[in-house]
C-alpha positions in Angstrom: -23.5 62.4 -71.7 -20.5 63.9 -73.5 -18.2 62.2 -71.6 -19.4 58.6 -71.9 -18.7 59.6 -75.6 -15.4 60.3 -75.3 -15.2 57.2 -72.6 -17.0 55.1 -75.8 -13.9 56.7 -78.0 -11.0 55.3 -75.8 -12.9 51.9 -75.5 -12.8 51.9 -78.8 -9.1 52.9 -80.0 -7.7 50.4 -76.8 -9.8 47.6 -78.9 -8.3 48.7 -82.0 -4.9 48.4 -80.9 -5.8 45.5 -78.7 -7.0 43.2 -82.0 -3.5 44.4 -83.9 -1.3 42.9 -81.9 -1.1 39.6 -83.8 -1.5 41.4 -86.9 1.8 43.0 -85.7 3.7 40.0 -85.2 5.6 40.8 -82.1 6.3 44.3 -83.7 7.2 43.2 -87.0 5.3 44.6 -89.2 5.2 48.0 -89.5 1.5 49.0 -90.9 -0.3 47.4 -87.6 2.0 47.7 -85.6 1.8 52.1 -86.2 -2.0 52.3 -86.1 -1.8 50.0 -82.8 0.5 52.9 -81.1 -1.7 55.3 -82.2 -4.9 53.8 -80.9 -3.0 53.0 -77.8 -2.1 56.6 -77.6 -5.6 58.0 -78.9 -7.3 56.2 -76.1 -5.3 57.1 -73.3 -5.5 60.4 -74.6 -9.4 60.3 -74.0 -9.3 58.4 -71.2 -7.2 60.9 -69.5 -9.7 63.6 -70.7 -12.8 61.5 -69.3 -11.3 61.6 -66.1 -11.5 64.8 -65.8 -15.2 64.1 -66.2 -16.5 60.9 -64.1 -14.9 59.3 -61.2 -11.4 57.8 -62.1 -13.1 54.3 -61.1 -16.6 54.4 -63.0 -13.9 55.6 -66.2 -11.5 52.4 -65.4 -14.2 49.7 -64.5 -15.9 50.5 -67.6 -13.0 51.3 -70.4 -10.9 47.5 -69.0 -14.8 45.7 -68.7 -16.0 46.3 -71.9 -12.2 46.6 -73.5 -11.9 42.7 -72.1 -15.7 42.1 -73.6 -15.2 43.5 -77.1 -11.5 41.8 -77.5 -13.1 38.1 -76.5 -15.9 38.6 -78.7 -13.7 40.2 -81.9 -11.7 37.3 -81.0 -13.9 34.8 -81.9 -14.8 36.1 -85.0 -11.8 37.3 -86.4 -9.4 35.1 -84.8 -11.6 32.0 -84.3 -10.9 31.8 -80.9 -13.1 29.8 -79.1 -15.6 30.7 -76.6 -17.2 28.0 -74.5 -20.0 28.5 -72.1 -18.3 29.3 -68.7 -16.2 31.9 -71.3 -19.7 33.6 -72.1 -21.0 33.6 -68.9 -17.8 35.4 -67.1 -18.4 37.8 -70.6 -22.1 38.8 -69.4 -21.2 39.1 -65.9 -18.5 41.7 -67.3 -21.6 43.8 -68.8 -23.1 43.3 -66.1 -20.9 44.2 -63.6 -20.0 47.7 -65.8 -23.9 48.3 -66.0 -24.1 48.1 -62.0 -21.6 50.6 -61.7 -22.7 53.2 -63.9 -26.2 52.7 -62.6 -25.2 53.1 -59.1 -22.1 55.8 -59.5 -21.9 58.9 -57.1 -20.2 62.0 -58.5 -17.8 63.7 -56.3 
């Protein structure tokens, strides 16, 4: 369980830095565009360490799945993108797909 923590911790920073690159204005803007290296940093940092712990591809399915889930649905709130049906629907096939794989993952 420790390590879908950690796994939860580099989803999290590769949002982060993910949802400050407008803010960062191609790089120009120095505030965003620091804490976006460190989150970029921070999560491969823990992703590196979860891979040590789970298979490589239950780690990479699940950290680019739900990284692409949480940056469409930030998205649309903080950068009123829009999100249309066929937009939602690839969305929960995302989850869905993720929740397969960690249902059904061997260890090694």
């Amino acid at each position: 369980m420790h390590a879908y923590v950690i796994l939860f911790l580099a989803i999290t920073f590769e949002v982060l830095g993910t949802m400050l690159l407008p803010a960062s204005q191609n790089f120009t803007k120095v505030l965003p565009t620091s804490v976006l290296l460190i989150a970029y940093g921070v999560s491969f940092y823990f992703l590196a360490l979860v891979s040590q712990k789970l298979p490589l591809s239950i780690v990479y399915a699940s950290w680019a799945g739900l990284g692409v889930f949480s940056v469409a649905i930030l998205s649309y709130f903080f950068y009123k993108q829009a999100l249309n049906w066929q937009t939602i629907f690839g969305l929960f096939l995302i989850v869905v797909g993720v929740t397969i794989v960690n249902i059904y993952k061997t260890h090694s």
